[in-house]
MDTraj code that builds the backbone (N, CA, C; nanometers):
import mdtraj as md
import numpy as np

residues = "UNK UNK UNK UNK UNK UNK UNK UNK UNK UNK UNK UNK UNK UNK UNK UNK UNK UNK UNK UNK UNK UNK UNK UNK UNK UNK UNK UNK UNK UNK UNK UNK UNK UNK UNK UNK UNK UNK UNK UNK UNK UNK UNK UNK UNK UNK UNK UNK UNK UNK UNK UNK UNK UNK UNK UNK UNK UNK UNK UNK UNK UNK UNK UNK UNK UNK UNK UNK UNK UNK UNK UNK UNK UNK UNK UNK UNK UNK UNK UNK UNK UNK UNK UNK UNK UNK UNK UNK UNK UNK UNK UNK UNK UNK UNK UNK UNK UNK UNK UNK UNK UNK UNK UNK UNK UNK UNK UNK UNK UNK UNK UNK UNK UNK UNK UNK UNK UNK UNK UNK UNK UNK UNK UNK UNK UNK UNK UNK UNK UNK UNK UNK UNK UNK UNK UNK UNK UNK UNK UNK UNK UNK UNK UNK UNK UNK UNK UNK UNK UNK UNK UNK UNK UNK UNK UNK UNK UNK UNK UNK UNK UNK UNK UNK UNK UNK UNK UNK UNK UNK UNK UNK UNK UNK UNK UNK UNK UNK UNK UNK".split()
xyz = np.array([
    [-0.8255, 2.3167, -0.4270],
    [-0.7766, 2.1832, -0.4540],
    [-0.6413, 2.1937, -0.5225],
    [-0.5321, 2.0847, -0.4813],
    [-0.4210, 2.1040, -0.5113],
    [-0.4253, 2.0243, -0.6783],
    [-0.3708, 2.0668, -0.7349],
    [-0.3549, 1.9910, -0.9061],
    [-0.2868, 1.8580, -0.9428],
    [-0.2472, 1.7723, -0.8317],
    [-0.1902, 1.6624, -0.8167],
    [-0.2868, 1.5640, -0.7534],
    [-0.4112, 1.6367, -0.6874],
    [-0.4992, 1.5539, -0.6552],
    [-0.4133, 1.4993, -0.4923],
    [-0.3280, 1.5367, -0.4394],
    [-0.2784, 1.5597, -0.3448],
    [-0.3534, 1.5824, -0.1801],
    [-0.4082, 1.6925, -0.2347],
    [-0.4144, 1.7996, -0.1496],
    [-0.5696, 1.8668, -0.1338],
    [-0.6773, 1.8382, -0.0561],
    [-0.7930, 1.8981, -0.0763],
    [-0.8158, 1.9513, 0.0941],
    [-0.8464, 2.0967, 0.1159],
    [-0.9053, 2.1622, 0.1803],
    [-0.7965, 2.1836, 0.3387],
    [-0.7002, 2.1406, 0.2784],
    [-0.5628, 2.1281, 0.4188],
    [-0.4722, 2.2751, 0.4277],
    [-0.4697, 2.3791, 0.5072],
    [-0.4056, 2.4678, 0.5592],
    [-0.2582, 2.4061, 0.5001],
    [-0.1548, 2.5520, 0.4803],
    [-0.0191, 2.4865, 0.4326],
    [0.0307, 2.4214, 0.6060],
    [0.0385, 2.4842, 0.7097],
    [0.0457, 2.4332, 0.8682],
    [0.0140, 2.2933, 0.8452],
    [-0.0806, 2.2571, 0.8216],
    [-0.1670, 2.1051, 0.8149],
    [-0.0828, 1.9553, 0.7622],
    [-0.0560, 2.0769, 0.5949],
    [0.0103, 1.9918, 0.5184],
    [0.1749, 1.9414, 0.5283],
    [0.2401, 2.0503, 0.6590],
    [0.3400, 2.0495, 0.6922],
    [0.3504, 1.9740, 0.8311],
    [0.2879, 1.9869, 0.9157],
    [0.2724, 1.9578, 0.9893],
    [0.2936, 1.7316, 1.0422],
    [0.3411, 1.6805, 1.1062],
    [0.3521, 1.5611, 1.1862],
    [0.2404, 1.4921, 1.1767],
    [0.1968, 1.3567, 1.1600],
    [0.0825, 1.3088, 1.1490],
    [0.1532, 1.1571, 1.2374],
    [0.0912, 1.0699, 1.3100],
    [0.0981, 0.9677, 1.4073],
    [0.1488, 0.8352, 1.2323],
    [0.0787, 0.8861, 1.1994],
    [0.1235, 0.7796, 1.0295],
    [0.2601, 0.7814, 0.9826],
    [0.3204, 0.9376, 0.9743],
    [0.4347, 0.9651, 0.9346],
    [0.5691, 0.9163, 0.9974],
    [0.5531, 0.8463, 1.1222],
    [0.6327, 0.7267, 1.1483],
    [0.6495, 0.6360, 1.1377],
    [0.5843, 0.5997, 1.0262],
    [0.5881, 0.4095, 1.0138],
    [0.6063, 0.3599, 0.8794],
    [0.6368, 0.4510, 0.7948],
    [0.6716, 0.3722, 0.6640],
    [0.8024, 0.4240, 0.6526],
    [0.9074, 0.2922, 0.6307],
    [1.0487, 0.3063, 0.6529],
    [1.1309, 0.2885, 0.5142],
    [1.0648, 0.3227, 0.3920],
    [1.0652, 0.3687, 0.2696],
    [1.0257, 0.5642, 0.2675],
    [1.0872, 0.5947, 0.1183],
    [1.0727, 0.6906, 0.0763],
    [0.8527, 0.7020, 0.0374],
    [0.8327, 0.7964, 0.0695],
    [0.6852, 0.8601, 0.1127],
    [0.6377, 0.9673, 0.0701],
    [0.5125, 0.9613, -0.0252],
    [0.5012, 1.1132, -0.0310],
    [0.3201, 1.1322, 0.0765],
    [0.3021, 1.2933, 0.1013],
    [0.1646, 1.2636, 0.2167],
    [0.0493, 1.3138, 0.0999],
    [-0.0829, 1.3007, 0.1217],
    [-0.1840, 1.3782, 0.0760],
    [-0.2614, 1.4245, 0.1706],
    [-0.3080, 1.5206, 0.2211],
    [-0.3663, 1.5755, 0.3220],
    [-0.4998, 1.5797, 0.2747],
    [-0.5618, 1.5876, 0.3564],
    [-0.7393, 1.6321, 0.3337],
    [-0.8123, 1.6900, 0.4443],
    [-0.8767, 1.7988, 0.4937],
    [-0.8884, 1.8823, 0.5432],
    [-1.0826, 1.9310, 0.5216],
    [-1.1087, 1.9158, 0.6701],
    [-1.2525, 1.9856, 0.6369],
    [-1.2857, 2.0311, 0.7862],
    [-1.3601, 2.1988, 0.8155],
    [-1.3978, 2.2320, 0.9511],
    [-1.5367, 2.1461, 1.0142],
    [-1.5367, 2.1184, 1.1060],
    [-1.6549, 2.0832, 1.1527],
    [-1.7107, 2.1308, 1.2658],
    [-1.8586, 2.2046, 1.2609],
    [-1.9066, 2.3032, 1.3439],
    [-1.9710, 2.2097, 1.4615],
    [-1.9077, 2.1004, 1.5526],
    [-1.9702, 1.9862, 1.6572],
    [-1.8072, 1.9529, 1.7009],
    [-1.8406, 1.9268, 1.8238],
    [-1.7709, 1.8772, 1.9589],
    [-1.6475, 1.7863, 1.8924],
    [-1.5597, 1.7824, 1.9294],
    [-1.3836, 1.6743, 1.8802],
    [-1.4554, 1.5538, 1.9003],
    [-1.5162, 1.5230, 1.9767],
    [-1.5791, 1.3674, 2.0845],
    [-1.6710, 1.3251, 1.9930],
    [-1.7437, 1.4300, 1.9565],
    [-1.8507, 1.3326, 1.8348],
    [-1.8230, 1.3690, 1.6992],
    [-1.7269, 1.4109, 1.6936],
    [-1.6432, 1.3769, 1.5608],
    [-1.5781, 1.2582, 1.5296],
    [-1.4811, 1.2760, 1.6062],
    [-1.3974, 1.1432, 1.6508],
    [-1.5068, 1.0244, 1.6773],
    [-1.6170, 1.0219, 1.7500],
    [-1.7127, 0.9213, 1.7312],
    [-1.7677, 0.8943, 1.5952],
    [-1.7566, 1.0135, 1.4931],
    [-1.8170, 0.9675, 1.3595],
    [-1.7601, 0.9288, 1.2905],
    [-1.5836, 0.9312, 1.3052],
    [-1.4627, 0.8660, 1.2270],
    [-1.4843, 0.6924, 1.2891],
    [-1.4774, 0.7144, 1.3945],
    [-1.5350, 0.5544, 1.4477],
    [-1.5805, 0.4895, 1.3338],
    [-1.6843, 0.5321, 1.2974],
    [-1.7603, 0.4260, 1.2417],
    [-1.7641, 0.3961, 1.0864],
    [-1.6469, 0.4567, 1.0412],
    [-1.5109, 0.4165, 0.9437],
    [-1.4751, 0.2681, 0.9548],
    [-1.5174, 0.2118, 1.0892],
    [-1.4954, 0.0637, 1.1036],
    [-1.5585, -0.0123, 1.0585],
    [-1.7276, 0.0332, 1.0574],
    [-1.8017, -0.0320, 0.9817],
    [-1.8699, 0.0057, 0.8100],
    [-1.8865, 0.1509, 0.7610],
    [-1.9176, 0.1850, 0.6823],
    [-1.8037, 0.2711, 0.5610],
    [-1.8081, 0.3184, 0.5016],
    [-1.7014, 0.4165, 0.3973],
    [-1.7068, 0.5589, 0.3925],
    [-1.8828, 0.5867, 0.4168],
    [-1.9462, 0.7107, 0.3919],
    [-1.8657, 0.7823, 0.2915],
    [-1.8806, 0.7407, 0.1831],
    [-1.8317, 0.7748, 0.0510],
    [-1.9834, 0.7837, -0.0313],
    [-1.9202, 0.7411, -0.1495],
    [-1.9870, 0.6898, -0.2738],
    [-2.0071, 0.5458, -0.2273],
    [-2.1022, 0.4792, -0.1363],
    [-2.1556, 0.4018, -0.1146],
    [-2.2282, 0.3154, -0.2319],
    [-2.2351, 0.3394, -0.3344],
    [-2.2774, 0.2641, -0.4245],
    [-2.1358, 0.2087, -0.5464],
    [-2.0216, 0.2746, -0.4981],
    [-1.8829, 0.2251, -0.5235],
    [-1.8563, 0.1560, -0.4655],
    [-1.7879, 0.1984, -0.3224],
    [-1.7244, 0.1028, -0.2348],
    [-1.7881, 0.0549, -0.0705],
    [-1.9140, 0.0863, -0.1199],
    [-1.9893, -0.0459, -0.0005],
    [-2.0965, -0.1704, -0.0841],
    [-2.0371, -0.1931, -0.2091],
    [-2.1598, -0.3068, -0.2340],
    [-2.3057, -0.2232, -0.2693],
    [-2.2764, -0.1188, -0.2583],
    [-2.4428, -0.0649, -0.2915],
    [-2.5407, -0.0516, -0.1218],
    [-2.5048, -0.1503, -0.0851],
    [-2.5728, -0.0971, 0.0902],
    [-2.5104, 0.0550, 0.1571],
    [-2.6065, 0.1252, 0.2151],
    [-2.5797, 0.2726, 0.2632],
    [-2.5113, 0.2509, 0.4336],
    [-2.4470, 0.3416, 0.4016],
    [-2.3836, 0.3884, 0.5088],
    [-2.5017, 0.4281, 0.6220],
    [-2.4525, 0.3518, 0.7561],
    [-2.5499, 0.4107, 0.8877],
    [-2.5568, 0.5626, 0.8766],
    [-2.7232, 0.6666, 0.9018],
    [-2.6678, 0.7823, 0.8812],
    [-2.6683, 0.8002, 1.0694],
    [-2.7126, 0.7242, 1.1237],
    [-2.6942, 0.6946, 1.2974],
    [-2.5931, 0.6530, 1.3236],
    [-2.4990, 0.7100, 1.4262],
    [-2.4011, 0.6501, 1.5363],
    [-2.4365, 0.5044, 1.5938],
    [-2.3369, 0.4181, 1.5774],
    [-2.3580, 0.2547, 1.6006],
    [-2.3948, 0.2812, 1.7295],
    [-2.4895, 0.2293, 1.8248],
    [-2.4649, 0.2309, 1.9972],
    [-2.3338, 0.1463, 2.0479],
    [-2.3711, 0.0331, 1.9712],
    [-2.2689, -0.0782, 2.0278],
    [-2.1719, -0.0682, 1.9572],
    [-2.1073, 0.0048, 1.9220],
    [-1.9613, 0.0221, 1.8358],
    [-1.9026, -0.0260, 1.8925],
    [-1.8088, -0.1360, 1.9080],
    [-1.6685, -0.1426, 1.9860],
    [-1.5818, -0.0118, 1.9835],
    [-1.4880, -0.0491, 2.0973],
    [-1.3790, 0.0917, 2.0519],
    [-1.3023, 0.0630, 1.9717],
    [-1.2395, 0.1840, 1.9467],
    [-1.1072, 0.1001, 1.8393],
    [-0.9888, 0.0107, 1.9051],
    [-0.9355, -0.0778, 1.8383],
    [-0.8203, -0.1592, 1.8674],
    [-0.7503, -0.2087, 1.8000],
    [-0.6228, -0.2282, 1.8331],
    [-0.5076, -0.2458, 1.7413],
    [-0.5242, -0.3681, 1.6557],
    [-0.5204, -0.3453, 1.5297],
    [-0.5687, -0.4374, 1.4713],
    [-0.6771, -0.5239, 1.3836],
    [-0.7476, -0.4276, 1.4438],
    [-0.8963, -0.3986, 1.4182],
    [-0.9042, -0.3109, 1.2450],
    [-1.0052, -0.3608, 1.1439],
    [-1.0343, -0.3052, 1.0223],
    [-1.0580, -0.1873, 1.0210],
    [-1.0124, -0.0863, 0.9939],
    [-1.0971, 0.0423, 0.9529],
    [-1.0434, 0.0769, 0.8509],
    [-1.1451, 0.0634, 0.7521],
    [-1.1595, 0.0817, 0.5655],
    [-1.0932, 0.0226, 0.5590],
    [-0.9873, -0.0073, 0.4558],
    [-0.9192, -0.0785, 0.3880],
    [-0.7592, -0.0997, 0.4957],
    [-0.7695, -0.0291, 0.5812],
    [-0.6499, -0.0406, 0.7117],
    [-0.6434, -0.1174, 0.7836],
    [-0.5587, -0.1738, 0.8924],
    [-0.5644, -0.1986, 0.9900],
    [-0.5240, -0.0775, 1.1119],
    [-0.6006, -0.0743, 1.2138],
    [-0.5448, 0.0457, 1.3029],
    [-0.4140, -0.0501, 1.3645],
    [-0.3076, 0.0545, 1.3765],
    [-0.2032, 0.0560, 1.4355],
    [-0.1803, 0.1085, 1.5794],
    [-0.2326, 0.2131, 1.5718],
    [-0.2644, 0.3055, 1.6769],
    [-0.3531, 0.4061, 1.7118],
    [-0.4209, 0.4774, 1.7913],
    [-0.5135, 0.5314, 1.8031],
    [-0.4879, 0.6003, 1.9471],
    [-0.6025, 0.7296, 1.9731],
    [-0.5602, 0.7854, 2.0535],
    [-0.7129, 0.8600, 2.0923],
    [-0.8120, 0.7838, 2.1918],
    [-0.9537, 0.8383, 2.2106],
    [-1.0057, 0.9767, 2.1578],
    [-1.0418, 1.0379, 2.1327],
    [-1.1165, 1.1839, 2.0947],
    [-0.9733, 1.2706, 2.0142],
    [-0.9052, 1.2096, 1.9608],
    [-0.7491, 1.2543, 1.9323],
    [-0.7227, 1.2379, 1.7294],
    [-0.7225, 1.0712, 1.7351],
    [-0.6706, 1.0109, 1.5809],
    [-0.7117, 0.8425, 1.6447],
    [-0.7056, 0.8131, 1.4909],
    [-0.7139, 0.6635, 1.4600],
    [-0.5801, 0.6592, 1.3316],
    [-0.5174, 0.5824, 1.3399],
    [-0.4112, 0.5366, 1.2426],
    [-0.3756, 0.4092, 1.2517],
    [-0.3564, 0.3937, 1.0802],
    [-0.3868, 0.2952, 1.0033],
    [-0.2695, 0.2317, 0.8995],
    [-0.2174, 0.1017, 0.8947],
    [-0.1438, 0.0491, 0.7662],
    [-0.2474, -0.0096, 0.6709],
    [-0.2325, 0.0318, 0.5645],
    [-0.2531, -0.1117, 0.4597],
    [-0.1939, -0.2422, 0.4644],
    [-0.3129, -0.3462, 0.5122],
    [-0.2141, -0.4948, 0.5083],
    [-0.1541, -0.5406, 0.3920],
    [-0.0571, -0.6315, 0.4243],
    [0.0327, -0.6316, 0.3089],
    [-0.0319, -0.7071, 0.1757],
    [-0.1240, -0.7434, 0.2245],
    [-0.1204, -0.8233, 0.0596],
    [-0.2048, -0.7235, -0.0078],
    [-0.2823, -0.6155, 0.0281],
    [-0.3213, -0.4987, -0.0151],
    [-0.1534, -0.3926, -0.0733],
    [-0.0928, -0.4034, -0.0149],
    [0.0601, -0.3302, 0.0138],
    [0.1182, -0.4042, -0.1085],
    [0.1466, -0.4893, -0.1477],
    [0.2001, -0.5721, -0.2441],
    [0.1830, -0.5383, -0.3865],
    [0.0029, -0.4707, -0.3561],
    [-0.0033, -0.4553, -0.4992],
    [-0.0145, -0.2674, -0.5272],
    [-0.0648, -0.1813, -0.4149],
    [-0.0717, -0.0944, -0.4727],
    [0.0407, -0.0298, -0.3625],
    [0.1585, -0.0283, -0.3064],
    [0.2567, -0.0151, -0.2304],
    [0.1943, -0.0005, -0.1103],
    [0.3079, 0.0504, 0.0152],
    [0.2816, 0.0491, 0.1337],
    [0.2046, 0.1581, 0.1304],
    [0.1370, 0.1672, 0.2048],
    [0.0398, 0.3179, 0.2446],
    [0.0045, 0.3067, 0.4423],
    [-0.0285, 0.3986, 0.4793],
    [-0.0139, 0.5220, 0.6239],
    [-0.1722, 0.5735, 0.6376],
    [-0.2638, 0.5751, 0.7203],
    [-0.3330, 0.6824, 0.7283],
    [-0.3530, 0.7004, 0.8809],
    [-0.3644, 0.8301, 0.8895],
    [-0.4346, 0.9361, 1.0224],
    [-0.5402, 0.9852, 0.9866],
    [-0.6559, 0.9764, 1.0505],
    [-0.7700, 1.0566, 1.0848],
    [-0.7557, 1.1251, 1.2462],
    [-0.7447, 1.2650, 1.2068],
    [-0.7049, 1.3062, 1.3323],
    [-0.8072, 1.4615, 1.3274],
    [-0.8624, 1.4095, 1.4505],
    [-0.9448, 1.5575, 1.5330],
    [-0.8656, 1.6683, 1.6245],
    [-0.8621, 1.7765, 1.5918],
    [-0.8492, 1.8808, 1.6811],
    [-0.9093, 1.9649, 1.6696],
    [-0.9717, 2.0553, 1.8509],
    [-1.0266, 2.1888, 1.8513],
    [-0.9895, 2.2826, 1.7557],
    [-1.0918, 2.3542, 1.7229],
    [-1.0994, 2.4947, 1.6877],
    [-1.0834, 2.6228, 1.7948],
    [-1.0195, 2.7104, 1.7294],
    [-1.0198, 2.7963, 1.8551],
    [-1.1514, 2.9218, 1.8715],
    [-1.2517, 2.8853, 1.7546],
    [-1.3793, 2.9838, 1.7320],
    [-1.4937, 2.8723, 1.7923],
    [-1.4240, 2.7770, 1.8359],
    [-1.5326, 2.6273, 1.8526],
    [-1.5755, 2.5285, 1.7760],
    [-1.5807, 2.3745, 1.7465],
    [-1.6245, 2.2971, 1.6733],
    [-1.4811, 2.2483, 1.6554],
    [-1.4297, 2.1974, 1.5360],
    [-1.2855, 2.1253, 1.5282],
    [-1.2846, 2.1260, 1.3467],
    [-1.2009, 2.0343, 1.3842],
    [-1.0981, 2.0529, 1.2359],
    [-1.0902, 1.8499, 1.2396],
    [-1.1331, 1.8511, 1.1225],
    [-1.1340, 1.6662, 1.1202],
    [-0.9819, 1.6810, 0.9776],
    [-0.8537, 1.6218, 0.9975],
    [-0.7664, 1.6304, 0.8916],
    [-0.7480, 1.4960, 0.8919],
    [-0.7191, 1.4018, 0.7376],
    [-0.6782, 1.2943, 0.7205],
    [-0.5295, 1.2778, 0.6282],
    [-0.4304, 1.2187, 0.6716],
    [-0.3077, 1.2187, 0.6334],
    [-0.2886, 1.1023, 0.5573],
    [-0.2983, 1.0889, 0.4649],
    [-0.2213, 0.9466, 0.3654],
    [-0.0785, 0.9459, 0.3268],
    [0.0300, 0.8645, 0.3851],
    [0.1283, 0.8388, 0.3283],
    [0.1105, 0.7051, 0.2744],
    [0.1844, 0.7280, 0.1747],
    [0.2180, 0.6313, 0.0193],
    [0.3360, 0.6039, -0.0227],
    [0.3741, 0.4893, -0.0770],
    [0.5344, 0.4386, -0.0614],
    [0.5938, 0.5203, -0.2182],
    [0.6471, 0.5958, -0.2414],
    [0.6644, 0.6709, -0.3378],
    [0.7761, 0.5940, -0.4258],
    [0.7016, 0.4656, -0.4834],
    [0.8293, 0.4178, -0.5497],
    [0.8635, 0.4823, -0.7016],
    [0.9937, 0.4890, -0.7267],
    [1.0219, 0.5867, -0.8956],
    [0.9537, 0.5158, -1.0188],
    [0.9124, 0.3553, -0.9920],
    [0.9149, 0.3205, -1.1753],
    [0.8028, 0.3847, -1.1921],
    [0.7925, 0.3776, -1.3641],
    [0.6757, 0.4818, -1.4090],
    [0.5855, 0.4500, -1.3727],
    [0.5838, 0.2743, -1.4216],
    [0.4355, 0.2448, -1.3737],
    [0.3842, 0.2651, -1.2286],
    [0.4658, 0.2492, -1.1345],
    [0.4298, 0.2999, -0.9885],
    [0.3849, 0.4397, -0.9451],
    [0.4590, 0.5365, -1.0423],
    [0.4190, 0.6366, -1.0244],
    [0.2750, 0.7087, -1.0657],
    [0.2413, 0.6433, -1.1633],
    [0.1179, 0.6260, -1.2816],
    [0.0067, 0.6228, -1.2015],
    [0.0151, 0.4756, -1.1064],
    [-0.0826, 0.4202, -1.0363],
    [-0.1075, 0.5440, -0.9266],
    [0.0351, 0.5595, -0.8470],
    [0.0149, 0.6441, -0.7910],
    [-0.0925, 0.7854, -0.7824],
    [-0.0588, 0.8531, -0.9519],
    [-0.1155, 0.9805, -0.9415],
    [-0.2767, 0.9588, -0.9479],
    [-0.3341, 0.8423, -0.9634],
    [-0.4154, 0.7598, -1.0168],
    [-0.4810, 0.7391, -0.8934],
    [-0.4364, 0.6775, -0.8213],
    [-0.4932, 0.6387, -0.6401],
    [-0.5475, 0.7438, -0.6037],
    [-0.4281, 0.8972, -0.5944],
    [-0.4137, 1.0543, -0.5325],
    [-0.5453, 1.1075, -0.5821],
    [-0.5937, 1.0796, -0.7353],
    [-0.7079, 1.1727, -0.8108],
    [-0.8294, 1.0909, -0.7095],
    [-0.7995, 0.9234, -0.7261],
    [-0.9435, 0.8198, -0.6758],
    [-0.9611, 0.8672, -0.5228],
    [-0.8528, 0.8765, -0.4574],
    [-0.8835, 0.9335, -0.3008],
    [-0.9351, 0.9896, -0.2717],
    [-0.9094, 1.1008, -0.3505],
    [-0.9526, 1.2606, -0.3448],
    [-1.0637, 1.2471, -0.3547],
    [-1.1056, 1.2041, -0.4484],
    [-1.2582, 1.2246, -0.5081],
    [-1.3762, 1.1563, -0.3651],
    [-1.3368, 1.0282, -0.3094],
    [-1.4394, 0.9609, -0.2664],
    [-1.3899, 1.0206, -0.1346],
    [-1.2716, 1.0195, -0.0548],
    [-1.2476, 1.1574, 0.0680],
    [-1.2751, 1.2535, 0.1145],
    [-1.3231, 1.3538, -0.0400],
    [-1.3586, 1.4370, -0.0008],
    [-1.5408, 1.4004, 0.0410],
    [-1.5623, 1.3165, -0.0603],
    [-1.7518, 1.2816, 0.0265],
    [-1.7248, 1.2426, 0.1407],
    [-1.7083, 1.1910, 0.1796],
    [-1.6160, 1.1037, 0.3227],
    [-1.6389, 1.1534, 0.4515],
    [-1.5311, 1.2891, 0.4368],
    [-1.5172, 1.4332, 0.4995],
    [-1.6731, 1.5000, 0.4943],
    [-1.7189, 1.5346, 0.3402],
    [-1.8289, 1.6005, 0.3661],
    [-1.9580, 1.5745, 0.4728],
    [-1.9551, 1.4140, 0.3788],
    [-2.0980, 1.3354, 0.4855],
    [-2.0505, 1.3250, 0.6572],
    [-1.9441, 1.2960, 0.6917],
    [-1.8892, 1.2833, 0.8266],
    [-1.9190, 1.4832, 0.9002],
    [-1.9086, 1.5419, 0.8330],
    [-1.9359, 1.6675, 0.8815],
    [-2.0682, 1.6730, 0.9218],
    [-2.1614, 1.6474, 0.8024],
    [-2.2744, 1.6714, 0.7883],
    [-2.3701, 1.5934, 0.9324],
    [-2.3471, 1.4299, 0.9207],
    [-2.3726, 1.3677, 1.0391],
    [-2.3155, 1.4538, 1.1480],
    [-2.2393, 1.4542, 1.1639],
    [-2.1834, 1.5089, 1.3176],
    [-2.2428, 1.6600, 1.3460],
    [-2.2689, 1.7634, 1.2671],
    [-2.3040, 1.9143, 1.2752],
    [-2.4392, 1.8312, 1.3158],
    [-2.5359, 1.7783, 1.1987],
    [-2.6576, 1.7545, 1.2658],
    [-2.6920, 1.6798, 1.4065],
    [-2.6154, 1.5956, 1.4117],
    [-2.5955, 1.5292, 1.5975],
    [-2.6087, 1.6649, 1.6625],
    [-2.4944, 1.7291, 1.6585],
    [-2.4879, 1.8380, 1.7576],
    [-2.5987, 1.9604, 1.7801],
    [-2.6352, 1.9541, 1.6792],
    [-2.7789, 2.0674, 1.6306],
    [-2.9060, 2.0098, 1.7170],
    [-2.9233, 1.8704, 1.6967],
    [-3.0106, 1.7884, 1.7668],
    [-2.9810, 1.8100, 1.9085],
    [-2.8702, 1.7749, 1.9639],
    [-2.8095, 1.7831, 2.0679],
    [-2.8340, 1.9205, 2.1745],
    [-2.8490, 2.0102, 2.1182],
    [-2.8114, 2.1710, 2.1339],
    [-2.9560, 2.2556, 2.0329],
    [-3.0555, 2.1901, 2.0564],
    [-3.1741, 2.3132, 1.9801],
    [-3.1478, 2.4179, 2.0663],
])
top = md.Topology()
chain = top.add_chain()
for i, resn in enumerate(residues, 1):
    res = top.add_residue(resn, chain, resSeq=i)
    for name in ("N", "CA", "C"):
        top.add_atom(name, md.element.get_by_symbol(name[0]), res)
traj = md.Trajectory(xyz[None], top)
């Protein structure tokens, strides 16, 4: 874990690396990466980020009201679409078995600045994939902005990384089921 609360479980490649987010905030930006392997298929990964549309799979007793996260794949999920809620985002763009990316709407934006996210799947080359999530954040200088900032980076981290974990966990067991 990076000491800025930045940075959890992301290859330096990762953290350097282009994210579909990193084009759209037309202010100064800093990224936080987050990074976890997952031993199941890009397709039902990317199907378990899906459902980011409807649940948090966090600390569910934080930020869902106390109701639990589906530990089942929705059947009837819609797909994603522009525009469409996922977590606290709106998707912007998306790209089937690929990424989902996301703005903060503005009156969310207003108060804790502009913010960016990618949830993006890619293969492994030993098999299974790599689920990485990219947050850009409007990096404004006053203190107090910055404050909040390092403040958001620690709160992200913390409920992201469950996020990541439980999204692994669902998806490895799908595939286990899938594949006795």
């Amino acid at each position: 874990m990076h000491v800025s609360g930045r940075i959890w479980g992301a290859t330096l490649a990762e953290q350097q690396a282009p994210y579909p987010c990193d084009a759209i905030l037309e202010v100064p930006y800093e990224s936080w990466t987050r990074a976890v392997d997952v031993a199941a298929p890009c397709d039902l990964v990317y199907r378990w980020t899906r459902q980011l549309a409807i649940a948090p799979y966090s600390y569910d007793w934080i930020d869902f009201g106390g109701k639990k996260s589906p530990d089942r794949l929705t059947p009837d999920l819609p797909p994603p679409a522009v525009g469409q809620r996922f977590l606290v985002f709106d998707i912007v763009e998306f790209e089937a078995d690929r990424h989902i990316t996301g703005v903060l709407p503005e009156r969310e934006a207003s108060r804790y600045g502009r913010m960016t996210v990618t949830y993006a799947v890619s293969p492994r080359d030993a098999g299974g994939c790599r689920l990485v999530v990219r947050v850009d954040t409007e990096a404004r200088t006053a203190l107090h902005h910055r404050m909040l900032r390092r403040f958001l980076a620690w709160g992200d981290l913390i409920m992201m990384r469950k996020q990541l974990l439980t999204l692994r966990r669902l998806a490895e067991r799908d595939a286990a089921e899938a594949n006795p």
